[in-house]
N, C-alpha and C positions, 0 to 999 in steps of 0.2 A: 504493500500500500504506500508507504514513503517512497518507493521508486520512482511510482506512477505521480506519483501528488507532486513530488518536488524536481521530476526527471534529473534523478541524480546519476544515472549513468550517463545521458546528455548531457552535462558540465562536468566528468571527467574524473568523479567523486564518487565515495561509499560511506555507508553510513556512518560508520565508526570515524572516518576521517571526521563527518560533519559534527558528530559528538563530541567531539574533540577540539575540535574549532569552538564549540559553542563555549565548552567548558574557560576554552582560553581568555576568550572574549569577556564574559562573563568573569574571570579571575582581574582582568585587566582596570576591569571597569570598576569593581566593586568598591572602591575605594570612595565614590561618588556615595553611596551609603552614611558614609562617615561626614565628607565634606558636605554634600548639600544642607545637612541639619543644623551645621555647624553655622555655617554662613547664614542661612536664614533665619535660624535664632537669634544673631545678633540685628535681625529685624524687628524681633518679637515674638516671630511664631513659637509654636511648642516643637519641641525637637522631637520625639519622638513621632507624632503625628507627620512631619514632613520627612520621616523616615518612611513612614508605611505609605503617603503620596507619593513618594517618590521610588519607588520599589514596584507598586502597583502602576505607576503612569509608565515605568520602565515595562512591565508587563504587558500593558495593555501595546503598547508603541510597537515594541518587537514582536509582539503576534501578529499583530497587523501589518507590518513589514515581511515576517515568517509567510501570512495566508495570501495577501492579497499582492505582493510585489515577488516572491520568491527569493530576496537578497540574502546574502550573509550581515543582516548591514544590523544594528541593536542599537536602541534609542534609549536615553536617559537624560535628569536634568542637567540643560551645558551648562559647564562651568565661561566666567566670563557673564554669561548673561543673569544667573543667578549671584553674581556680585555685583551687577547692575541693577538687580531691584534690589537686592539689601540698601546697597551702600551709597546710588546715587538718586533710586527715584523714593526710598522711606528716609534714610539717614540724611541724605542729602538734601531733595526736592522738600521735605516734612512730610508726603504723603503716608497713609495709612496703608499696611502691608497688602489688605482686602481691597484697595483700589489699584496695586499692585498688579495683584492676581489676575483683576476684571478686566486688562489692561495686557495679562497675558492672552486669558479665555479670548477676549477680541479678534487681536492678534493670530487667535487659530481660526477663528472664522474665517477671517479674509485670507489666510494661507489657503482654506478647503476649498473658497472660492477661485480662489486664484490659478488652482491646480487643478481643476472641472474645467475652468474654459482656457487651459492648458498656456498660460501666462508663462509661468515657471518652468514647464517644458521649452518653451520656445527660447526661454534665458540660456535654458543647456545647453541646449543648442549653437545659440549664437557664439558661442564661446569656441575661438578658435582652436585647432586639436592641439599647437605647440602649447598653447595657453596651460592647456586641459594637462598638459603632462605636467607643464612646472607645476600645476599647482598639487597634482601627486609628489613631487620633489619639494614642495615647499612644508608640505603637510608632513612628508617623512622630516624634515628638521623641527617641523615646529612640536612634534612629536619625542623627537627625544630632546627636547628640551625642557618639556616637562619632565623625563624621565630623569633627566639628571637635576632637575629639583626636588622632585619626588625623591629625589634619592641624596637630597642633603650636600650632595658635589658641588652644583651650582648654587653659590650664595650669594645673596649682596654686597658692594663694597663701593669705595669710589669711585670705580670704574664701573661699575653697575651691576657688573657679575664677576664671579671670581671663583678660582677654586678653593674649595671649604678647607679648613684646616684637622687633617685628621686626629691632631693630638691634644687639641682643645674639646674640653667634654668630650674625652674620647671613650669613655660608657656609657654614651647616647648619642647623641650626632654622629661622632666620627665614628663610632663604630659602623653604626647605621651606613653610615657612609660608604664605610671599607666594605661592608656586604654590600652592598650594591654591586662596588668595582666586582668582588668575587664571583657574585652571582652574576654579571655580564657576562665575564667570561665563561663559568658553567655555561650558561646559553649559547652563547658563539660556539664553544666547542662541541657542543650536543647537535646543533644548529648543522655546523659543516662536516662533522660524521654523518649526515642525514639521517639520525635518530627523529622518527615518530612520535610527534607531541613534543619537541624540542624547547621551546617559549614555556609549556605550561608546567612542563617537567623543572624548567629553571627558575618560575614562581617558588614552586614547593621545595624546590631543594635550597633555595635563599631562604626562603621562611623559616624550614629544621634546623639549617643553621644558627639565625637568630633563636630561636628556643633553643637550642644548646646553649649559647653561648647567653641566656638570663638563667638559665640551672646552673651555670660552673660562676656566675656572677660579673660576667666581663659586661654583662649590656643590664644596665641598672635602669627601671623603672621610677621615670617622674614623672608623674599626671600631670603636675602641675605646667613644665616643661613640654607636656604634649608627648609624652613617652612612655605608653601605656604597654601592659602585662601583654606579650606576643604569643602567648595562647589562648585559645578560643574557648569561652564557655558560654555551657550549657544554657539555654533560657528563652524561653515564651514571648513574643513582644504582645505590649497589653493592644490589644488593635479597637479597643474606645477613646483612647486620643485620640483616632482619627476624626472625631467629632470636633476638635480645636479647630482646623479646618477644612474639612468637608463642607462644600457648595457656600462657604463665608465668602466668594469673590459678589456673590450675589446678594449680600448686606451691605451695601457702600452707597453714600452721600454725598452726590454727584455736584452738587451745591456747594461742598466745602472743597472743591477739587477747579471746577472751571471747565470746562466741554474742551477749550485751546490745549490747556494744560494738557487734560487725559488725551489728547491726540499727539500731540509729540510727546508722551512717553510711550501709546502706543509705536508711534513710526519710528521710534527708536528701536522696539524690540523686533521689529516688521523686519526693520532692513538688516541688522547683524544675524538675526535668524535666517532668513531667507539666503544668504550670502556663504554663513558659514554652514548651512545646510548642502549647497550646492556644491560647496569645495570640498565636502565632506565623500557627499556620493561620487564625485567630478573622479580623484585621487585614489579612493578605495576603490570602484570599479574598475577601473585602470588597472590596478594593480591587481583585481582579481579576473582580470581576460574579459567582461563584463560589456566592455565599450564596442563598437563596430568600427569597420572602417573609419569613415566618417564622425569617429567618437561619439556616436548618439547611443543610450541605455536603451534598449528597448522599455525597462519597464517603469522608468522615471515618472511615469504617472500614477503608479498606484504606489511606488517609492515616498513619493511629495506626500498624495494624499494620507497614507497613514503618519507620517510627520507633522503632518497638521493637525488631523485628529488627536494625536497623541498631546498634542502644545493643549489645545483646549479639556481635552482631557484632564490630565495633569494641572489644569489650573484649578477645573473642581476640586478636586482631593486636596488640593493644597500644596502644591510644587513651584519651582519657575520654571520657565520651558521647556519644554521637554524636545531633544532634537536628537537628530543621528550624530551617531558615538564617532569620531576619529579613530576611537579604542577600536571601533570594528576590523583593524586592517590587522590584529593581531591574530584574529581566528581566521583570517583571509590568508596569512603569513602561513599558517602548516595546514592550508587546503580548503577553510570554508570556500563553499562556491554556489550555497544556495541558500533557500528559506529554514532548513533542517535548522543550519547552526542556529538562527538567526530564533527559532523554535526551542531551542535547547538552551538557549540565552534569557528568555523569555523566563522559562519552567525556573532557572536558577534562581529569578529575581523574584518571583512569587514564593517559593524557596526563600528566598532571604528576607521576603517581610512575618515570616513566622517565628524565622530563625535569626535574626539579625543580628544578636552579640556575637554571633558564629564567625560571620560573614565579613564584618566589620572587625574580627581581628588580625583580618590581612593586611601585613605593612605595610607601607605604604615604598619601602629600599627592597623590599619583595617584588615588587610589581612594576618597578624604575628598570631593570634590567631588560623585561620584555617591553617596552615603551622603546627602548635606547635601541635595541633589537629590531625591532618592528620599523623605526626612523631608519634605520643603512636599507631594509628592504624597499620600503618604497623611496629611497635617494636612489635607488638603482635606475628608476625611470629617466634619470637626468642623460643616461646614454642615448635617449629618444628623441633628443633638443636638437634641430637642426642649429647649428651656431657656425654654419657658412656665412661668407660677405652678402651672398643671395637673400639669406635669410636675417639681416639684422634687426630689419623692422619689427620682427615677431622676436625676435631670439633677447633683443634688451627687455623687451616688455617681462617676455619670460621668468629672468635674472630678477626685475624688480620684483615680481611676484612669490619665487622662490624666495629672497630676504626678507622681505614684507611681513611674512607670516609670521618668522621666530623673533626676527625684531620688535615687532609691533604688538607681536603677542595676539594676534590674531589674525583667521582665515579670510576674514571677510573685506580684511584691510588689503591684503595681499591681493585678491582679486580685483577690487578696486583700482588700487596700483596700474596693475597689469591691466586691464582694460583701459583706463585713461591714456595711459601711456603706449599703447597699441594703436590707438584709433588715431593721437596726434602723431604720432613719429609715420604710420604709413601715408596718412594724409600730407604729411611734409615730404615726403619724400615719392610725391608722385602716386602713392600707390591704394588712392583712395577709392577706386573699384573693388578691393579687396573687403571694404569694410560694411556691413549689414546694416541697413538703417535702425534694428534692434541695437548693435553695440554706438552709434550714434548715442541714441537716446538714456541708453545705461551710463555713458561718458556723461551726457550733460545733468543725470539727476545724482551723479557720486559727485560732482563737482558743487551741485544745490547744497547736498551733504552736508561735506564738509564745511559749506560754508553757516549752514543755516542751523545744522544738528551739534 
């Protein structure tokens, strides 16, 4: 029956691979359990409540990506935009978290609509195919770039990042740290033996390390520090907080807010979601064989549509957006290739809102290695860059795009970049037959953007 449902021997896959991939994915991601409640609490909400919203809207997302798209692709709250509604439209703006939310739910309206009379599609489209690869290449660094902050390496300094210092707090940080460095290489070298499950095998085997090394006492436990016990226990989550917020986005006083106001925080969250949605699928399908000649997804449309339902979804329960995972290119990395993983991804996160102190006791220098891993696989696509004299016009846009990401700290910047910069340099250089009156129109309303957002 999974043959037939998922044609998993059509995309080149069994089902134990896709199990595997899901499990990966899922291991990758889970850390978002931890962080999202974190961040949003210091909104207000209750933390455990936008643990079970956001485990459940991660369910609900990826089934719907699993049934009706057939992807490897797994959705959960992005980070980035849930530090945008903590910190700049409640902290910052003074808005109410519940105006927030209403503000997300919206936001997935007009995605659903947006993706029906195939707006969104046509955006994928328009995006040139050199484009479409940097942005697989920019995704793989911006990718392990969190990997190596997840994993305590990269830290702040004058220079803005720097490498951590192992021998300071070196019973929490730097140890942390130095598993990471080990546990990379465990994966590398599992990785290029062509060992089976290589990424997920190198989660688990960084993680027993770290619990060895809190049993013999080298990795000492500070909560307060953010250095919690690295084994998992047992326990229930009480699932009637979800009543903190469940359907509260629909309690809000629209009066105390301004109709202008809640419209640009909505096109706020309109346009980094939509954006870094695109470069999300754009990158991972690439790198999972997915695209066509032509770089078009075949199933980009019911891809969109469950990413939108999942956003408004997700805002009932009480989450912030809820979008496709980046993390997905990890179970794509040892073979996901269809809706299975993406189905197995799913099961784990409904799984984790039972079980979540389980879940959430994976480190976070556990799951930095396969980030860091996952980033060199898809930098591999950079082999795909035309960077002849022929091809400069596309090939700088390219570059901008690939930087853009990990510098800027975000997908949606990066794309941006690269399409502004594409449409002016071929236009200058003669070669404005090349460019689609769609990436016209996306040049002039990121230029609005930046100016007006």
């Amino acid at each position: 029956m999974l043959e037939k449902f998922f044609k998993l021997s059509e995309h080149g896959t069994d089902v134990k691979t896709e199990v595997m991939a899901g499990i990966t994915t899922f291991m990758t991601m889970a850390y978002i359990l931890a962080v999202n409640p974190s961040l949003l609490g210091d909104a207000g909400m209750d933390t455990t409540a936008v643990l079970i919203a956001t485990a459940l809207a991660s369910f609900l997302g990826t089934l719907c990506m699993a049934l009706l798209a057939n992807l490897p692709f797994a959705l959960s709250a992005g980070m980035g935009l849930n530090a945008y509604l903590a910190y700049t439209v409640v902290l910052g703006y003074g808005y109410s978290w519940q105006v927030a939310l209403l503000a997300v739910f919206v936001e997935g309206l007009i995605f659903i609509l947006l993706s029906l009379v195939n707006i969104r599609e046509a955006i994928f489209n328009a995006i040139p195919m050199n484009l479409k690869k940097g942005v697989s290449v920019g995704i793989g660094l911006f990718i392990a770039f969190i990997g190596l902050q997840n994993a305590g390496l990269s830290v702040d300094s004058s220079t803005l990042v720097t490498l951590t210092s192992f021998t300071e707090d070196f019973h929490t940080a730097g140890l942390c740290a130095l598993l990471a460095v080990i546990g990379l290489f465990i994966t590398a070298i599992l990785y290029t033996r062509h060992v089976k499950g290589a990424i997920l095998l190198g989660i688990i085997i960084t993680w027993i390390l770290g619990m060895l090394c809190q049993v013999t006492g080298l990795y000492t436990v500070d909560v307060e520090a953010g250095y919690y016990s690295l084994f998992p226990t047992l326990g229930i989550t009480d699932y009637s907080k979800l009543g903190e917020t469940f359907g509260q986005c629909f309690h809000v006083d629209m009066s105390a807010v301004g109709i202008v106001n809640f419209l640009v925080v909505v096109l706020s969250f309109l346009f980094v979601d939509i954006f870094d949605t695109l470069g999300t699928l754009i990158g991972v399908s690439a790198k999972a064989g997915r695209l066509d000649e032509d770089g078009r997804l075949a199933e980009i449309k019911p891809a969109l549509l469950s990413d939108a339902i999942a956003t408004s979804a997700g805002a009932v329960l009480g989450t912030s957006t809820t979008t496709t995972f980046v993390e997905s290119a990890s179970g794509v990395a040892v073979g996901g290739r269809t809706g299975l993983t993406a189905l197995v991804t799913a099961i784990l996160f409904l799984v984790a809102s039972l079980f979540a102190p389980i879940f959430t006791a994976i480190p976070s220098f556990a799951t930095a290695p396969a980030l860091i891993m996952v980033g060199f696989l898809m930098f591999s696509s950079v082999t795909d860059i035309h960077f002849d004299d022929n091809s400069l016009a596309d090939a700088i846009p390219t570059y901008l795009c690939i930087i853009a990401m990990p510098l800027f700290y975000s997908i949606s910047e990066g794309i941006c970049l690269g399409i502004i910069s594409y449409v002016i340099l071929n236009v200058a250089t003669g070669k404005a037959k090349k460019v689609t009156p769609l990436m016209y129109v996306l040049t002039v309303l990121f230029i609005l953007k930046y100016i007006f957002l």
